[in-house]
Phi, psi and omega in degrees: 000138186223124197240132174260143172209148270265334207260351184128332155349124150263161144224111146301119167239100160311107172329169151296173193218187179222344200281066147232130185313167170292323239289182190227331171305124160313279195317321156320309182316292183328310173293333169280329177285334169277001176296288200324283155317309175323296196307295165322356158272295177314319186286359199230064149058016183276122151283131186253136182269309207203125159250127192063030205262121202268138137222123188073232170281319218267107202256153137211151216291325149201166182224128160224161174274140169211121188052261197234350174285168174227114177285122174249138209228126174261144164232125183247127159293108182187137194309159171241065186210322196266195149346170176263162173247126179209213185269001155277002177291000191226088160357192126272337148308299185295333186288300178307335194260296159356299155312298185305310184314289174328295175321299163310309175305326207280332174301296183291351175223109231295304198290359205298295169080197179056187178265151147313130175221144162224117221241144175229107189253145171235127183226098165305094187272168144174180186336300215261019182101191206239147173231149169248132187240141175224142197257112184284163219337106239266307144206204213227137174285095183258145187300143165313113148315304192258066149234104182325143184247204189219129170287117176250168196256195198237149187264144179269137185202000000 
């Protein structure tokens, strides 16, 4: 199923599934969802470059190619017991460190190429299984308001 919507956004969505684990560790969790995801990109033609991949404090969770672009891909996880999840799970904050990361990344690497994209999958478990939900760019890297610019002079004349 594939949904479009007005500001330009897709979401993809992966049906439910029934295959979710016992474990009670987040991080265990945490790791069965980025499987999930990994494998639902791969079936949908994504190369995965990196899992978790750090610069500084700031991780992100996978980075793959699609068609000629490089996805730095957030995965949020949550019970369908807690709050709803969505595209407000990923802050403006977390978005900006994100941003920075990507950057790096894309800095450390000659072959990365394309545009930069950023995706955000959310994925709801509970008894009765799991739904994947994925939002395509999910949002857009905009210039810094409060970072001071570099000025040019005016020509004299």
């Amino acid at each position: 199923m594939r949904a479009s919507y007005t500001d330009g956004r897709v979401i993809r969505v992966m049906n439910e599934g029934k295959e979710v684990p016992t474990c009670t560790r987040s991080s265990e969790l945490g790791r069965w969802g980025e499987a999930l995801a990994a494998r639902y990109l791969v079936a949908g033609g994504y190369q995965i470059l990196e899992r978790n991949w750090r610069a500084g404090r700031t991780e992100i969770d996978l980075i793959a190619r699609h068609r000629h672009d490089t996805v730095f891909i957030e995965v949020k996880l949550r019970s369908d017991r807690g709050p709803s999840v969505g595209l407000d799970s990923v802050r403006a904050e977390k978005q900006a460190r994100i941003i920075r990361a990507a950057h790096r990344f894309l800095c450390t690497r000659a072959r990365a190429g394309g545009q930069p994209r950023f995706d955000v999958i959310c994925i709801r478990y509970g008894p009765s299984g799991w739904r994947l939900d994925h939002w395509v760019d999910a949002f857009i890297p905009l210039p810094n308001p409060r970072r001071p610019r570099i000025r040019g002079t005016s020509p004299i004349g």
